[in-house]
N, C-alpha and C positions, 0 to 999 in steps of 0.2 A: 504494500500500500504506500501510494505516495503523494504527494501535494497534489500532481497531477490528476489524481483520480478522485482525490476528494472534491465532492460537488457544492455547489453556491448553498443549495438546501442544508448538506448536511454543515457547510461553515454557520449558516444561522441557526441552526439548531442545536450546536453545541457553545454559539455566544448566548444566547436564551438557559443553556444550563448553568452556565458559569455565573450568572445571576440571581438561580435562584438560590433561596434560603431555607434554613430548617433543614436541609439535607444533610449528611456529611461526608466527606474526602471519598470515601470507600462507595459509597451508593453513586455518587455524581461519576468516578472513575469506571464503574459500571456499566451507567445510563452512557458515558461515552462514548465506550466500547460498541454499546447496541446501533449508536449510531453511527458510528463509525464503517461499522463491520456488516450493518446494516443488518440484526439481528435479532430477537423478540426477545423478553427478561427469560421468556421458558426455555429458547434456543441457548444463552448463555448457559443458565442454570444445569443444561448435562453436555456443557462443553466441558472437556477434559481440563484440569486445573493447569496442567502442563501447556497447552494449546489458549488457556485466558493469560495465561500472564504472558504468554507472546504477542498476544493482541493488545492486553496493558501497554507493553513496553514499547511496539512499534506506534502506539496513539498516541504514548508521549511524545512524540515528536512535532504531533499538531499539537500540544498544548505549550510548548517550549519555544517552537524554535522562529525564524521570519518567513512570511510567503515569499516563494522566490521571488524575484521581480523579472519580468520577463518583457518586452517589446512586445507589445497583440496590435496586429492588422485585423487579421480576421478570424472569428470566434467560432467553433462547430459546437453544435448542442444537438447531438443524437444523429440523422442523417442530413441537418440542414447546417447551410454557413451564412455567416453576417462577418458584413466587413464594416467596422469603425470609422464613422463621422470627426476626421480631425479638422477640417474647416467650419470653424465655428462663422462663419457668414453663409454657408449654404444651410443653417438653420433656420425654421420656421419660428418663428413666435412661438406657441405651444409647445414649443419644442425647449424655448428656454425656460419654461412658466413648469413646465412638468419637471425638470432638472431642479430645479429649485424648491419642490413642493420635495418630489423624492429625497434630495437632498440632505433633507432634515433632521436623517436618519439612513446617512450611503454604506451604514454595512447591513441592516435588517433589509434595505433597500436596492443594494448595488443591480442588482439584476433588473430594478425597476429604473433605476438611472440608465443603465446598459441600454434597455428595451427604448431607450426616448430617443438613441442614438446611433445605433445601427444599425441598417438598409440589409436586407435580406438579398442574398445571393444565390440563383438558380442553379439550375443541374446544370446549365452551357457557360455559365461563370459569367451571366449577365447581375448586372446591379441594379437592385427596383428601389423605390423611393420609402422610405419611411412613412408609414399611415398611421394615424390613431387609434384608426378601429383596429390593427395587428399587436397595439399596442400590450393587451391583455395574454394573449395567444404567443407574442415572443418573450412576452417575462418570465411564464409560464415556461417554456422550453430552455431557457436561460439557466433556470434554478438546475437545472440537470447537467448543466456545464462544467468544467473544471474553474474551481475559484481561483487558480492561478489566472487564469487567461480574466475571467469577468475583475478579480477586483484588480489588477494591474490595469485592465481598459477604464476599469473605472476612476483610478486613481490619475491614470494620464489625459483624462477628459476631465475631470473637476481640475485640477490643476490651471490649464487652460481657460476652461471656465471664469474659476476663482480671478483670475488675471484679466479676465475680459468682463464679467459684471464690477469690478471696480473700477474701472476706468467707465463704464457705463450705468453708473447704479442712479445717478438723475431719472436717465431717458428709461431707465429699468423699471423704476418707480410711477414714470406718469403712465406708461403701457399698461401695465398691473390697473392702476386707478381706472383708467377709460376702460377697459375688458374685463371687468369685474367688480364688485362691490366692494374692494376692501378700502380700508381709510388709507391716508398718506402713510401714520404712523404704523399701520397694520403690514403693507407695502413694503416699510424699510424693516420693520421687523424680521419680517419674511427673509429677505433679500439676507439680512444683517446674519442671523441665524444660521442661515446655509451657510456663508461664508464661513464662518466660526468652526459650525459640524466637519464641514469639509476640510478643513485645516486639521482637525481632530485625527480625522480617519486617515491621513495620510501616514498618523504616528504609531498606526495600527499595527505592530508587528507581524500577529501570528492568530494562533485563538488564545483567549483568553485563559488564564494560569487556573487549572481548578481547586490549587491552594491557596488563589487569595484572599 
């Protein structure tokens, strides 16, 4: 098992455990493994003791170490490909207003940032446009990706971002107002917020330590 194969779904499933509380070290190291290894508490329970603490020890390494960082053009999630929107000027409006909302939260979210910004690539290795309405249906296929590839795209697109809504956080702000209900101050909230989060996640090493 290795970063590579570890999927978006099971990275947010094991940040959501590292969270909770009341548990202890022994049962959360457990619940890891399950997802990890992708296996039910009664499949663990007549897994050979010898063969769990192989799987212990190989999951410690998602909970230790850093996601590789890797250069992603284009991402496969199952038998489809997406290639990564780096010109932030051939974006749609919605396109920045949904990066922003995702934003707020880009590691529960990374795949729903991804999905705002990736053009689907056919069987003949034509590029189609980014839609809305596909918008549900690629974040969806996304979570099944390796989270090296989505959070490295994801990190190298908010970065970009980050850099382009401040140098435009005015004109960011009146667009937001006119196309929607929110106040001025709700607007730069908005705006302010993401920047913040996304700054955050950049710092993100790995998954979360489940002895912290």
């Amino acid at each position: 098992m290795t970063w590579n194969d570890l999927t978006v779904w099971q990275f947010i499933q094991i940040n959501k455990l590292s969270k909770e509380t009341g548990i202890d070290d022994f049962t959360k190291a457990q619940k890891a493994v399950c997802i990890i290894y992708d296996k039910t508490e009664l499949e663990l329970d007549r897994t050979k003791f010898r063969d769990y603490k192989q799987m212990e020890t190989e999951a410690g390494k998602f909970l230790n170490e850093a996601i590789p960082v890797k250069r992603v053009r284009t991402i496969r999630a199952g038998k489809r490909r997406f290639r990564l929107e780096s010109d932030l000027t051939k974006l749609e409006y919605r396109q920045y207003v949904e990066v922003l909302f995702f934003g707020k939260d880009p590691i529960e979210n990374m795949h729903l940032v991804v999905a705002s910004v990736v053009k689907p690539v056919n069987m003949f290795g034509i590029v189609k446009n980014n839609k809305v309405s596909d918008h549900k249906e690629v974040a969806e296929l996304l979570l099944n990706a390796s989270v090296v590839d989505i959070h490295n795209a994801c990190v190298f697109f908010c970065k970009l971002f980050m850099a382009l809504i401040r140098s435009t956080k005015d004109y960011l702000v009146r667009e937001i107002m006119s196309k929607s209900k929110m106040k001025k101050s709700e607007a730069e909230k908005l705006i302010t917020d993401s920047i913040n989060t996304m700054g955050g996640f950049f710092q993100q090493p790995g998954l979360p330590n489940m002895k912290g």
